[in-house]
C-alpha positions as CSV (number, residue, x, y, z in Angstrom):
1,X,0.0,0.0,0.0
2,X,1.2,3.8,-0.7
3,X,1.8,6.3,1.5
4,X,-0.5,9.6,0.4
5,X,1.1,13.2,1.5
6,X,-1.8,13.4,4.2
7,X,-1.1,10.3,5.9
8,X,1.4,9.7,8.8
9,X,1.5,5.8,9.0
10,X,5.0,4.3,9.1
11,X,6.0,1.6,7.1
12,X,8.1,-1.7,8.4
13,X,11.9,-0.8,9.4
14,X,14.6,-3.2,9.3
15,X,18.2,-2.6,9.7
16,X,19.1,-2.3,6.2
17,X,15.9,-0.4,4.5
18,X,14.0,2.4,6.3
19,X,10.5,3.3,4.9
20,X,9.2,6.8,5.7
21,X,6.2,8.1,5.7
22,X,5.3,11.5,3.8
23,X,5.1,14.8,5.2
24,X,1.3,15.8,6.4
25,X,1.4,17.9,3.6
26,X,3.2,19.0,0.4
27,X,4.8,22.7,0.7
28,X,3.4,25.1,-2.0
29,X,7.1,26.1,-3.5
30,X,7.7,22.4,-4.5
31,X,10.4,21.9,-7.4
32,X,12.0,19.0,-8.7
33,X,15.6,18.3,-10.7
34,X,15.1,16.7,-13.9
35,X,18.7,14.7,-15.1
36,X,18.3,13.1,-18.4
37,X,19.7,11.1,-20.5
38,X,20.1,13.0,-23.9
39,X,21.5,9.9,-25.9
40,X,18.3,9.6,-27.9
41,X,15.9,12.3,-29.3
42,X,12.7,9.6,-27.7
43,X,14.8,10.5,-24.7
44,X,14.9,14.3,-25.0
45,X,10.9,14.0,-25.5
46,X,10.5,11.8,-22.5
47,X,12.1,14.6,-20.7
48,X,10.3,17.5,-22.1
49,X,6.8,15.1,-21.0
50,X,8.0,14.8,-17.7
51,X,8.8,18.4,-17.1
52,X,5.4,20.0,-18.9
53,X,3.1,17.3,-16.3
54,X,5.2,18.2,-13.6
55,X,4.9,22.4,-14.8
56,X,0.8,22.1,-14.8
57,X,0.5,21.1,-11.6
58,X,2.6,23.7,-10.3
59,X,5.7,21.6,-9.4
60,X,8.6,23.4,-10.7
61,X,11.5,21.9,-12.6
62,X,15.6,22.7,-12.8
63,X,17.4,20.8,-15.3
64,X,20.7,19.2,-15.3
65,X,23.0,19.7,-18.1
66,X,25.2,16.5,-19.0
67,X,29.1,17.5,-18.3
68,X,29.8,15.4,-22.1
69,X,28.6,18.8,-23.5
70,X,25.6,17.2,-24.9
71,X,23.6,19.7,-23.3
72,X,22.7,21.7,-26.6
73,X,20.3,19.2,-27.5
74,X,18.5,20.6,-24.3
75,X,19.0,23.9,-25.2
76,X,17.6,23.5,-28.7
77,X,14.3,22.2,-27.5
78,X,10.8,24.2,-27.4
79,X,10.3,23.4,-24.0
80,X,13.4,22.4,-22.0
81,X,15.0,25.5,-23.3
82,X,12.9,27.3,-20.8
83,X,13.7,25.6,-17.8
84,X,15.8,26.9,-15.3
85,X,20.2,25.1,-16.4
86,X,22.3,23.5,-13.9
87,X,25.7,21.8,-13.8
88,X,26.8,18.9,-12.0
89,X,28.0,20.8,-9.1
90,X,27.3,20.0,-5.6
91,X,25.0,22.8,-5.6
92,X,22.5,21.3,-8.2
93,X,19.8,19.9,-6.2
94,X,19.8,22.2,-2.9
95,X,16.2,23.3,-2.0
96,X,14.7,20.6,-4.4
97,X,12.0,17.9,-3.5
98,X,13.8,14.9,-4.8
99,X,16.0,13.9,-8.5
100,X,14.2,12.3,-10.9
101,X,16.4,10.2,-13.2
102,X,15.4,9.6,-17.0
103,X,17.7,7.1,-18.1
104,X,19.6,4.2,-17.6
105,X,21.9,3.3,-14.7
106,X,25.2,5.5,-15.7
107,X,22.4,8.2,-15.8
108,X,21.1,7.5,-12.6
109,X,24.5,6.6,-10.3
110,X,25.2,10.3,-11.9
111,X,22.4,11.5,-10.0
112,X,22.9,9.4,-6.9
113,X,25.9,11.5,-6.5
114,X,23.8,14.4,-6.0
115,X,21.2,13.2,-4.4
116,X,24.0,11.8,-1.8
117,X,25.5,14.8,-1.2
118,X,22.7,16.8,0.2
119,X,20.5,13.7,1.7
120,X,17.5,13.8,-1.4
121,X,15.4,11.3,-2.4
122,X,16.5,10.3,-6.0
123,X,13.5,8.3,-8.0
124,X,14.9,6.6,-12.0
125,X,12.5,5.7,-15.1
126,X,14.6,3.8,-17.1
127,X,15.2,4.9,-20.6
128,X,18.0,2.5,-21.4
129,X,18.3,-1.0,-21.6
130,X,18.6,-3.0,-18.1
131,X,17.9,0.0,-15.9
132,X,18.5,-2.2,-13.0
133,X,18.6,1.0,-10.8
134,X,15.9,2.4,-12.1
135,X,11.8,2.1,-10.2
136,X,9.9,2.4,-13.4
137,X,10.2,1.6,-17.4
138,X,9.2,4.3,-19.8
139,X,5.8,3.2,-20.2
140,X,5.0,4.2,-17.1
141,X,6.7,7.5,-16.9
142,X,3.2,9.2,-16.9
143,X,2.4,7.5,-14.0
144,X,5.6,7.8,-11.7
145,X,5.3,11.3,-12.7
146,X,1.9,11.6,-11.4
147,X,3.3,9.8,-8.2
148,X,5.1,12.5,-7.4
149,X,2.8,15.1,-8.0
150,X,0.8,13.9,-5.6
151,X,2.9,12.8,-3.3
152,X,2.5,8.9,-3.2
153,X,5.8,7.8,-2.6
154,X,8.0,6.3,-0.4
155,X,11.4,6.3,0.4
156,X,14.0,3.8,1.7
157,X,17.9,4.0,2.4
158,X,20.1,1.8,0.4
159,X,23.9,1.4,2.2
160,X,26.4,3.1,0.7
161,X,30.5,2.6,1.6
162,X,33.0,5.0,2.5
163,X,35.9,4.7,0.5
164,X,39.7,6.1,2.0
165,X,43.3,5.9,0.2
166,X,46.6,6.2,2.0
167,X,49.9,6.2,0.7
168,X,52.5,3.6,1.6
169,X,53.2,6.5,5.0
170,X,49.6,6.9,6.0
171,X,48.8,9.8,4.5
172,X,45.5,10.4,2.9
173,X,45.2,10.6,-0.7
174,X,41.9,10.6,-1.2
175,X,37.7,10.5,0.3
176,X,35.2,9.2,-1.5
177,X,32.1,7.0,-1.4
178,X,30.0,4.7,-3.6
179,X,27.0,3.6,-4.1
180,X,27.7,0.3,-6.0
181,X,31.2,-0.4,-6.0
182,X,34.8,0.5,-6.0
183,X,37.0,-0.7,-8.0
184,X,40.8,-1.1,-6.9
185,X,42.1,-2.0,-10.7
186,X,45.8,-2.0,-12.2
187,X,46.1,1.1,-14.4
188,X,48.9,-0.1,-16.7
189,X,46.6,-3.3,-18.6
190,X,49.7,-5.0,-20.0
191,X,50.7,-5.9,-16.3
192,X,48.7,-7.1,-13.0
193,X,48.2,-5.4,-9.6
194,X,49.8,-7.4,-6.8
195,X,47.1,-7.0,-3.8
196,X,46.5,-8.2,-0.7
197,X,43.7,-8.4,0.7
198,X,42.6,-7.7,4.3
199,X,39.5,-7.9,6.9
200,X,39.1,-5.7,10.0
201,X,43.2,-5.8,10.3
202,X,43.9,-9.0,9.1
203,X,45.4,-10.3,6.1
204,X,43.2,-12.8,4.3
205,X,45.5,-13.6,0.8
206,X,47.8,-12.1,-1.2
207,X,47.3,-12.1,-5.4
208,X,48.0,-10.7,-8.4
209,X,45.3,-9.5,-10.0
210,X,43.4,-7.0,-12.9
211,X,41.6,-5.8,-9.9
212,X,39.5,-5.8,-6.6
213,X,35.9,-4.8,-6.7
214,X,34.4,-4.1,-3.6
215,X,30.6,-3.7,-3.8
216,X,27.5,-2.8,-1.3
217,X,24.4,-5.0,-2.3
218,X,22.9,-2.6,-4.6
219,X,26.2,-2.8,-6.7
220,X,26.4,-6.7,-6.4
221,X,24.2,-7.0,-9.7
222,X,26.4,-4.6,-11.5
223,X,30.2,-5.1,-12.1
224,X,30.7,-7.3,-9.4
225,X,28.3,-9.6,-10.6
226,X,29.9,-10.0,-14.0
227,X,33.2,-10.6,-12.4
228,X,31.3,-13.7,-10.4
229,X,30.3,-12.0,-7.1
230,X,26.9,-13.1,-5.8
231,X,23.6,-11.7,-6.0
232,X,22.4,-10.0,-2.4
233,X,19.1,-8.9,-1.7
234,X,19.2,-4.8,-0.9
235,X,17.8,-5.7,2.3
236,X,20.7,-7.5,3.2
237,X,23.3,-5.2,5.1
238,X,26.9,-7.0,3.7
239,X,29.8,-6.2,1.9
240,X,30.8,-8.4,-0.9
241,X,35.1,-8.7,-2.2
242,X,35.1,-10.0,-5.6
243,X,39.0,-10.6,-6.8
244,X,38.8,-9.9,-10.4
245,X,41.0,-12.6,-12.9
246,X,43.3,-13.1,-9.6
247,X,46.0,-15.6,-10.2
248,X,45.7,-17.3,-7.1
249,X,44.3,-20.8,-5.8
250,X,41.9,-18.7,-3.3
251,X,39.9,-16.4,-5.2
252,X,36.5,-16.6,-4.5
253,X,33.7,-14.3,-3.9
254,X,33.6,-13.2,0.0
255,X,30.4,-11.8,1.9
256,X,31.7,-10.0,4.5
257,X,29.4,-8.2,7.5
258,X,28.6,-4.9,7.6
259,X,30.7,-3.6,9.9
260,X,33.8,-5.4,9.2
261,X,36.9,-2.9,7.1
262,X,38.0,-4.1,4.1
263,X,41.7,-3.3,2.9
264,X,42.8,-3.8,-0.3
265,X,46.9,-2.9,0.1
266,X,49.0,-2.8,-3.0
267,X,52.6,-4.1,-2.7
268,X,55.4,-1.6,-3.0
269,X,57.0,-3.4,-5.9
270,X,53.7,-3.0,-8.3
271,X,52.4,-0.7,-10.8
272,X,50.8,2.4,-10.1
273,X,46.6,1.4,-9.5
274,X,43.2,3.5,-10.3
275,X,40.1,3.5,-7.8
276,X,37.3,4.0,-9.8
277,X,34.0,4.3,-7.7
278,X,30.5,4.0,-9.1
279,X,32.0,3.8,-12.5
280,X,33.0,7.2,-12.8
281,X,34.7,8.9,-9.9
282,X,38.5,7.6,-9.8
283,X,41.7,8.1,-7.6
284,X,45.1,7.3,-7.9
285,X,46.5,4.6,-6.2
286,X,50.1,4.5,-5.9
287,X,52.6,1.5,-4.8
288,X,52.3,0.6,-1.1
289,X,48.8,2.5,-1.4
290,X,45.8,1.5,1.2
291,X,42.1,1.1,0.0
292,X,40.2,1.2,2.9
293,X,36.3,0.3,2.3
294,X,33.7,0.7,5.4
295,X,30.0,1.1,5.3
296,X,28.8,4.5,4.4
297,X,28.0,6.9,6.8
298,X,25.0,7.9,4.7
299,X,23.1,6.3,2.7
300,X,21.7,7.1,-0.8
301,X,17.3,7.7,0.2
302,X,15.7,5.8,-3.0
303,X,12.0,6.8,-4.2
304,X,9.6,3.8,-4.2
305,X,6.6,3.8,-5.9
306,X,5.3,0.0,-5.4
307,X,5.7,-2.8,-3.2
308,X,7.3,-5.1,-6.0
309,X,9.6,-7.5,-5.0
310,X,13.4,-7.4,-5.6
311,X,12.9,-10.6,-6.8
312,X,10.5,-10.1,-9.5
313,X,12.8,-7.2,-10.6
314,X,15.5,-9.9,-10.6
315,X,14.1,-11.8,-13.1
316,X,12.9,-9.0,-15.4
317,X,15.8,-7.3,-15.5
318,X,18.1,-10.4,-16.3
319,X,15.0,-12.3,-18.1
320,X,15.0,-15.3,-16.2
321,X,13.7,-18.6,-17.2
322,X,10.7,-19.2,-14.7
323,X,8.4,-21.5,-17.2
324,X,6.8,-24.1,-15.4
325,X,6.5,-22.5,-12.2
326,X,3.2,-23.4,-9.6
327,X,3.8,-21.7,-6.7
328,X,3.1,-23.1,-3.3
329,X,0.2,-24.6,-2.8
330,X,-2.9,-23.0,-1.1
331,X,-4.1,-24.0,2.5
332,X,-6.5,-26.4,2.7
């Protein structure tokens, strides 16, 4: 069932998802920021949709303009043209509502680092192909739009990790966070990164390696799955350390808890290394380096709209084979 702006009821809470109800009612100077992605012209269209319903009934719109200079497709158009321009700054989304992402997941992780930085609810219609971060297909963009307008929605924390990067002295080179993963990968391809990894201050194995990816369970269907890390449930609190082509006898996949520290710790002797975090925000990572990967201290608030399953989304998004399937039985 969906929450309405008038009522106060409170959903379920676990540890790992946190369901809030809406405010008693919906302020008068609402606005919302729009981040498309302007690959297509049916997605430029979808956009300029989305922003007109949302412009009727009086919610106002800011749009993002892509940093791949793209953005004169936006400029160009009848509508869009209009709207009020913003860069990826971390200034973007202050004083909105929530981000509503049209696009696919690159689009949407984009916005996630937004929404991140000033605690908003971020909500995706996918426009791509998976989508697996997105709530709602394109079909239904009318719809999740009119969710918003009137303010039936809910919103849930997914876990996010901390990411910190010492040098071979212990000093910091660099603060960041992820959403999905981190990526601890060799920078020069010809070669491999010698690693070793290590949990809450103890070494588990050392490797050479193209890389480490280090995912929350958001990220485990992304890169981390194709590299052979399991699928977790988002309500499941873990951290997952997938070894990536290591040349070592123990490589597997570990599920680690929560609040354990994992270390990746590049040997002196190796090549120079590249964090790359959510597929798009890197860091160097020298010889002797320290990766250090915690759970977040915040966590990325993610628009619902439904009460589908993550396991129905599971199979649509990965098309599934579930022919043949009964169900349980009904009580007698």
């Amino acid at each position: 069932m969906l929450v309405t702006a008038p009522s106060l009821d409170l959903f379920t809470r676990n540890e790992s998802i946190i369901v809030l109800a809406q405010p008693p009612c919906l302020p008068e100077d609402r606005e919302i920021l729009l981040v498309p992605h302007t690959g297509r012209t049916s997605n430029i269209e979808a956009c300029a949709q989305a922003a007109t319903r949302l412009m009727e009934h009086g919610v106002g719109v800011r749009l993002l303009l892509s940093s791949t200079g793209d953005g004169e497709s936006l400029r160009a158009h009848p509508v869009l043209r209009e709207l009020p321009h913003c860069a990826h700054t971390a200034e973007a989304a202050c004083g909105t509502e929530l981000i509503l992402v049209l696009g696919g997941d690159g689009t949407f992780l984009r916005a996630a680092d937004l929404a991140h930085g000033v605690d908003l609810p971020v909500l995706g219609v996918n426009l791509g192909h998976v989508g697996f971060l997105a709530e709602w297909e394109q079909d239904s963009l009318d719809m999740a739009v009119d969710r918003v307008i009137s303010g039936q929605y809910r919103v849930t924390d997914r876990m996010t990790l901390d990411v910190t990067i010492t040098d071979a002295e212990g000093q910091l080179l660099h603060s960041g966070w992820a959403l999905n993963e981190v990526s601890i990968e060799n920078s020069n391809r010809r070669g491999v990164l010698d690693a070793i990894l290590e949990i809450d201050n103890h070494p588990v194995s050392s490797f050479g390696c193209d890389g480490v990816i280090v995912s929350s369970p958001t990220g485990s269907t992304a890169y981390a799955f194709s590299a052979g890390g399991p699928v977790l449930w988002p309500e499941l609190d873990a951290i997952v350390v997938v070894p990536n082509n290591a040349h070592a006898l123990f490589t597997k996949p570990l599920v680690v808890s929560p609040k354990s520290q994992v270390v990746v710790e590049t040997t002196l002797t190796t090549q120079a290394g590249i964090a790359v975090m959510d597929g798009f925000r890197t860091a160097a990572v020298p010889p002797g380096a320290r990766v250090q990967v915690t759970r977040g201290h915040r966590p990325v608030r993610w628009v619902r709209l439904d009460d589908s399953t993550f396991t129905d989304r599971l199979v649509t998004k990965f098309r599934l084979p579930v022919a043949g399937w009964r169900g349980p039985k009904p009580a007698s």
